[in-house]
Every structure is written in structure tokens, then in C-alpha cells.
C-alpha positions in Angstrom: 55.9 -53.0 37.7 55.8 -50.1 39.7 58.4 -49.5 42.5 57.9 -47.4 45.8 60.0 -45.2 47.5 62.9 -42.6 46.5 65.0 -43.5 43.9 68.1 -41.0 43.5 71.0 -40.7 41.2 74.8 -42.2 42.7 77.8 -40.8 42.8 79.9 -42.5 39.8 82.9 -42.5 41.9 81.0 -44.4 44.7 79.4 -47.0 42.1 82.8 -47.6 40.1 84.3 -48.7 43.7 81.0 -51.0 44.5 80.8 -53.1 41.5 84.8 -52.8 40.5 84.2 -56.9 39.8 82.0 -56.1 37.1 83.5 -54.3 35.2 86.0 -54.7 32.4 89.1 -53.6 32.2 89.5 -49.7 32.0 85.2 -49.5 31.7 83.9 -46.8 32.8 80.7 -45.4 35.1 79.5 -42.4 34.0 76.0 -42.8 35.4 74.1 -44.9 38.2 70.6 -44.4 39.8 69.5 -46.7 43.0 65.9 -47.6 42.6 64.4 -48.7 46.2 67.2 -51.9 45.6 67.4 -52.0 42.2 70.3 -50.1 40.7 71.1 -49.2 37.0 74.7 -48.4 35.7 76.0 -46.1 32.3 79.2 -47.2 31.9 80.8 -46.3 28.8 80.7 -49.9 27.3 76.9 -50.9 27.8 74.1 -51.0 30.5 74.0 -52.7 33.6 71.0 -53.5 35.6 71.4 -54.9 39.4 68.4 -56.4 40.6 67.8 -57.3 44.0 66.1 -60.3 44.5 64.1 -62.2 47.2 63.2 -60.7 50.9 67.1 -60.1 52.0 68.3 -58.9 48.5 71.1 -61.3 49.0 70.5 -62.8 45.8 71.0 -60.6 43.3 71.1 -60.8 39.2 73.1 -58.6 36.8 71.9 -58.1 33.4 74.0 -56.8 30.7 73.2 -55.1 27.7 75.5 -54.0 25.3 74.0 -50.5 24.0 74.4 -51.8 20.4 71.4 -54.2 21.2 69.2 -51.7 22.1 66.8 -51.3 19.0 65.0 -47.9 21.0 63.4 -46.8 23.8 61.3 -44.4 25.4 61.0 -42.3 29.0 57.3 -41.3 30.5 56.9 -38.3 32.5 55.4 -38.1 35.6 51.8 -36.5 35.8 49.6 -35.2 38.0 48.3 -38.3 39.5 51.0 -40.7 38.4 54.0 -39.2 39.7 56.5 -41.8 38.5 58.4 -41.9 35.6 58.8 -44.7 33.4 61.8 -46.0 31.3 61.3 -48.1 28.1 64.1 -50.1 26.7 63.6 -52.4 23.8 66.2 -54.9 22.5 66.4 -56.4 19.3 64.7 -59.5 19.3 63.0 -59.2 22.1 59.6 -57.8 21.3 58.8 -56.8 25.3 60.7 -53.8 26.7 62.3 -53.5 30.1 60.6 -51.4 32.1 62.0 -49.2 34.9 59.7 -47.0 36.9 61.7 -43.7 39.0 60.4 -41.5 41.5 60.3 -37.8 41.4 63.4 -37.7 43.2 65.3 -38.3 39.5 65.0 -35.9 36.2 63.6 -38.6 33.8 65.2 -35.9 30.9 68.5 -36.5 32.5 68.7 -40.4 32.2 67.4 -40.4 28.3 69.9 -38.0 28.0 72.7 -40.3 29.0 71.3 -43.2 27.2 70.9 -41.7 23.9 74.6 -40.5 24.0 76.1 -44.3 24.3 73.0 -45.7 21.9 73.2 -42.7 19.1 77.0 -43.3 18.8 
């Protein structure tokens, strides 16, 4: 699913004081990119995924996934026509990835560049 708008990279500073509660003790952002409402968090321990749900965005649903689950993945540049990025990630037995789609407003190089440091350690 394709999402609209201008996603951007966050502060890790800013994120690691807005979602303090939930995180584990002494975890760690090191990277987080706000997608129209969606967000997604590196932390040092595994990936988090905030999505935004219903008309407000008051309900919202965290996924967790511990980087040792994820079995690979894949990023898609932007083209000519298409200019949004896509991010791949599959997990082991699940046979459908996750998809997330970014804007031109984020280097797609940059975020598999943090995931493949916590998933190749």
C-alpha cells in the first residue's frame, strides 16, 4: 500500500523521549523515519513499527520484531514515474513481507543501511 505525502527521518533524541514506554530497559534508538502517521524505530534491540490507525490516529498498534526474525529483505528505488521507495521485510514464517513505501524526502540506501547493521550481526 502506497502512502502519500513526505515522509522524513526523526531526530533519535526526539523519538527515544516519545516512545520512552516502549522501550526496554537501557534500549536504544538509533534510527526513526515518520511516514505520513506511520512511524518506524531502529533501536538497537529489534524493529518497531507505530501504526496509526482509524480517522483520528488515536488508536494505534505497535509491532515488534526482533531483527533475529527477519529472514531478508529488500529496498526499491524510486523511478522516474514511481517516485516512492519501497521497503521489503520478510520474517521467518511468514511467507508475505511487510511493506513500507517512503517518499523522496528519505535516502532509501540510508535505511537498508541501518537495517543490515542490526540483521547482519
Amino acid at each position: 500500500m502506497a502512502l502519500f505525502g513526505n515522509a522524513h527521518s526523526i531526530d533519535p533524541a526526539q523519538a527515544q523521549q516519545e516512545y520512552a514506554r516502549l522501550l526496554g530497559h537501557g534500549e536504544q534508538i538509533h534510527a526513526a523515519y515518520l511516514l505520513i502517521r506511520d512511524t518506524i524505530l531502529f533501536t538497537d534491540r529489534r524493529l518497531i513499527l507505530v501504526d496509526k490507525q482509524g480517522i483520528t490516529g488515536k488508536k494505534t498498534e505497535y509491532h515488534s520484531i526482533p531483527y533475529r526474525s527477519i529472514t531478508h529483505f529488500a529496498v526499491e528505488t524510486a523511478g522516474t514515474f514511481d517516485l516512492d521507495a519501497e521497503l521489503k521485510i520478510w520474517l521467518s514464517g511468514s511467507p508475505a513481507p511487510i511493506q513500507k513505501t517512503f517518499t523522496k524526502g528519505v535516502d532509501i540506501y540510508e535505511v537498508q543501511a541501518i537495517l543490515t547493521q542490526f540483521v547482519a550481526r
